[in-house]
C-alpha positions as CSV (number, residue, x, y, z in Angstrom):
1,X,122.1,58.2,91.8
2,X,119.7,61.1,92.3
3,X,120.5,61.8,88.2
4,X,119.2,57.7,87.4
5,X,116.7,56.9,90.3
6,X,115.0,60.6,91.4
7,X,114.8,62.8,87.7
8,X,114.2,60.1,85.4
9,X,110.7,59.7,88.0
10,X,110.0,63.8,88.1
11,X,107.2,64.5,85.3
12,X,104.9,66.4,87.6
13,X,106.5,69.1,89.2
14,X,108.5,67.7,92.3
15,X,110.7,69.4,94.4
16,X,113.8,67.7,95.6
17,X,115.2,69.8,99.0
18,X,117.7,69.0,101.8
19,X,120.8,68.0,99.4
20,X,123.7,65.8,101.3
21,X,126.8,68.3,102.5
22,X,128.5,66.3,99.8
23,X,126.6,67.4,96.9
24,X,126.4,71.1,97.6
25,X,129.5,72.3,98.5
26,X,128.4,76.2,98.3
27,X,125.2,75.6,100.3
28,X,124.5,76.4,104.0
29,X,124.3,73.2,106.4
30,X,120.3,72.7,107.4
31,X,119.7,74.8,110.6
32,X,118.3,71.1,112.2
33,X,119.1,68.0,110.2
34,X,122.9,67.9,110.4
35,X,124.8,66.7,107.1
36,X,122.4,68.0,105.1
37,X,122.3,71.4,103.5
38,X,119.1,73.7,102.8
39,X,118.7,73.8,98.7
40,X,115.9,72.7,96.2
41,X,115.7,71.8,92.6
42,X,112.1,72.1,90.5
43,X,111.8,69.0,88.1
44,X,108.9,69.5,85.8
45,X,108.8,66.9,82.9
46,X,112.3,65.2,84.0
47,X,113.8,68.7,83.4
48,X,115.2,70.3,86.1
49,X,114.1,73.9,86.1
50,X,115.6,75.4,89.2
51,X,118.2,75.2,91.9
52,X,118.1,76.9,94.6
53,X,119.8,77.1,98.1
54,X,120.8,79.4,101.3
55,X,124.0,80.4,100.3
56,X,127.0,79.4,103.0
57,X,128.7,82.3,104.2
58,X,131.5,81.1,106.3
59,X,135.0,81.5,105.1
60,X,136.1,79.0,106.7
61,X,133.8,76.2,106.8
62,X,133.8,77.0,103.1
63,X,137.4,76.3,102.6
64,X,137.4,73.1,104.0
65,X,134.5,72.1,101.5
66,X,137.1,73.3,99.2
67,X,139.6,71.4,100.7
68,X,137.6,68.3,100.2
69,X,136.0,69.0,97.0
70,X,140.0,68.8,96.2
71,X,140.5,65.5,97.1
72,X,137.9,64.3,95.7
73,X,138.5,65.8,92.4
74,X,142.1,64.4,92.6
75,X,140.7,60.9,93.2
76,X,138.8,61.3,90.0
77,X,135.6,62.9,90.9
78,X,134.7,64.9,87.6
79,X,132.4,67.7,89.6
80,X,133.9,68.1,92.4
81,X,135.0,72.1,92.3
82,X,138.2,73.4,92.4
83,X,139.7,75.3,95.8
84,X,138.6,79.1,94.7
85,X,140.8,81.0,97.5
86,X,139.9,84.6,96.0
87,X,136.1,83.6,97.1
88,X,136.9,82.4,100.4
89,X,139.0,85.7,100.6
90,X,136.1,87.8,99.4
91,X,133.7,85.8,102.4
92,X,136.2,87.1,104.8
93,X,135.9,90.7,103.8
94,X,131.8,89.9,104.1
95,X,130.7,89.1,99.9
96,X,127.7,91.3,99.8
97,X,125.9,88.8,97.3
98,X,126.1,85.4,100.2
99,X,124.0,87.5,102.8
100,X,120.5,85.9,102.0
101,X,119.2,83.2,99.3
102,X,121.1,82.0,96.4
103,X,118.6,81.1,93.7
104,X,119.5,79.9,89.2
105,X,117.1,79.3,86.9
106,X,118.0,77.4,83.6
């Protein structure tokens, strides 16, 4: 929906912030507007041209994304991500890189 109703309207530069949970399964929940999650993508032009987000860094709220990103992707959902156990591991141990802001430029 955001791909058909939001881009497709984003020549000037427009940000797009507060993703749903659903959509950003590696993304930190909004510190005050629950089911939400705190990330941004730049459109400029209908291209997106960043995405960025606060990275989640709790091992086990992150496996249960997991967990659910599973079902959905067994239901047929083509993005929904894989479980990734050796990352929730590494959160455990404290992954160095999830401490602050996650930020990809294309």
């Amino acid at each position: 929906l955001v791909g058909h109703f939001l881009e497709e309207t984003c020549v000037n530069p427009t940000f797009i912030i507060n993703h749903p949970q659903i959509m950003s399964p590696l993304a930190k929940w909004h510190r005050s507007k629950p089911g939400l999650t705190e990330r941004f993508e730049l459109f400029v032009n209908k291209h997106e041209l960043c995405n960025a987000y606060t990275e989640l860094n709790d091992p086990v709220v992150q496996r249960q994304r997991f967990a659910d990103q599973l079902k959905d992707r067994q239901s047929g959902d083509d993005e929904a991500m894989a479980t990734d156990e050796t990352f929730c591991t590494a959160l455990e141990y404290g992954l160095p890189p999830t401490g602050g802001w996650g930020l990809g430029i294309d």
